[in-house]
C-alpha positions as a printed Julia matrix, in Angstrom:
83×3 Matrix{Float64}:
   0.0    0.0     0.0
   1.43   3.19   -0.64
   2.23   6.34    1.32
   1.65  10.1     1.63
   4.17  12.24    2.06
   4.32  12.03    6.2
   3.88   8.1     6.01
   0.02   7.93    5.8
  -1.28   4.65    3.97
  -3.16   5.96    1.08
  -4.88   3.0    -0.87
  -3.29   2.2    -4.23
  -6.68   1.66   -6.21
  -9.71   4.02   -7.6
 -12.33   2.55   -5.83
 -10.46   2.36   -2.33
  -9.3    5.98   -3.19
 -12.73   6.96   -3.22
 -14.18   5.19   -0.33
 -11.68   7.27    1.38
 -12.77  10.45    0.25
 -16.25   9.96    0.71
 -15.22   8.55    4.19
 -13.87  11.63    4.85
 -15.7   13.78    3.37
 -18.95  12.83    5.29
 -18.48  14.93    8.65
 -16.02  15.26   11.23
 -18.07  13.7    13.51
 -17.41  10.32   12.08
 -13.18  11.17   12.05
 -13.56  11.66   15.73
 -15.12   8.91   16.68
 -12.18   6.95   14.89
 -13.04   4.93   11.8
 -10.49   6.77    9.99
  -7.37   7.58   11.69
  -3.99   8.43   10.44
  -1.27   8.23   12.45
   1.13  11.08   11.58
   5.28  10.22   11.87
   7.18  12.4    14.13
   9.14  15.5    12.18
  12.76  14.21   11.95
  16.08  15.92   14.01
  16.84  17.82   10.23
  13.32  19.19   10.31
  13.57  20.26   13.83
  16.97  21.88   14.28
  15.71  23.61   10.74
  13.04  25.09   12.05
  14.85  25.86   15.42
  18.05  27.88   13.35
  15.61  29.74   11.24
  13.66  30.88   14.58
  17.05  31.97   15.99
  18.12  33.54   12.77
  15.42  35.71   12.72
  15.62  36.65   16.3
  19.37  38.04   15.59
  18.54  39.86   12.61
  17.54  43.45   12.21
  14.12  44.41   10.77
  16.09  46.54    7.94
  17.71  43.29    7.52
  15.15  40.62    7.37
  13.34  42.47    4.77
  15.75  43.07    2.64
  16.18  39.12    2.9
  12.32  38.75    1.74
  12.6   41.23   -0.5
  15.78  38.98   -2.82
  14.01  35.77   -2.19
  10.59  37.31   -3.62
  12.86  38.61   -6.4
  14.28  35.02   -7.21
  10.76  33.37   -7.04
   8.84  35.64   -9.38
  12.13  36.65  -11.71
  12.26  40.31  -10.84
  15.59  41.06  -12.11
  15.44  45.09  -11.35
  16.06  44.14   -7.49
């Protein structure tokens, strides 16, 4: 069976693909009671200490600083050379 992208079994055929979405699509009430449940994986140490340095990263930088940060990466992801 194969998995989602944090380890979730997601069934491999149409039909069982379906009976999942109408599963959950049918009310939350019937997600908490617990006849579909997805057990989520813990984020790993890389995703952690990521999060962690980028937290203290921003907490050391100035606010002149950090925007001029946002501003080049906005520039790289839409292609605004004139930055």
């Amino acid at each position: 069976m194969p998995t989602g992208p944090r380890g979730a079994r997601r069934p491999a055929d149409v039909i069982g693909g379906a009976t999942v979405v109408a599963r959950l699509s049918d009310g939350v009430a019937r997600l908490s009671v617990g006849e579909i449940t997805e057990p989520l994986k813990e984020p790993s140490g890389k995703v952690r200490s990521g999060r962690a340095g980028g937290a203290a990263l921003a907490a050391n930088l100035s606010q002149a600083r950090r925007t001029d940060i946002a501003r080049l990466a906005a520039a790289n992801r839409w292609g605004d050379k004139n930055v």
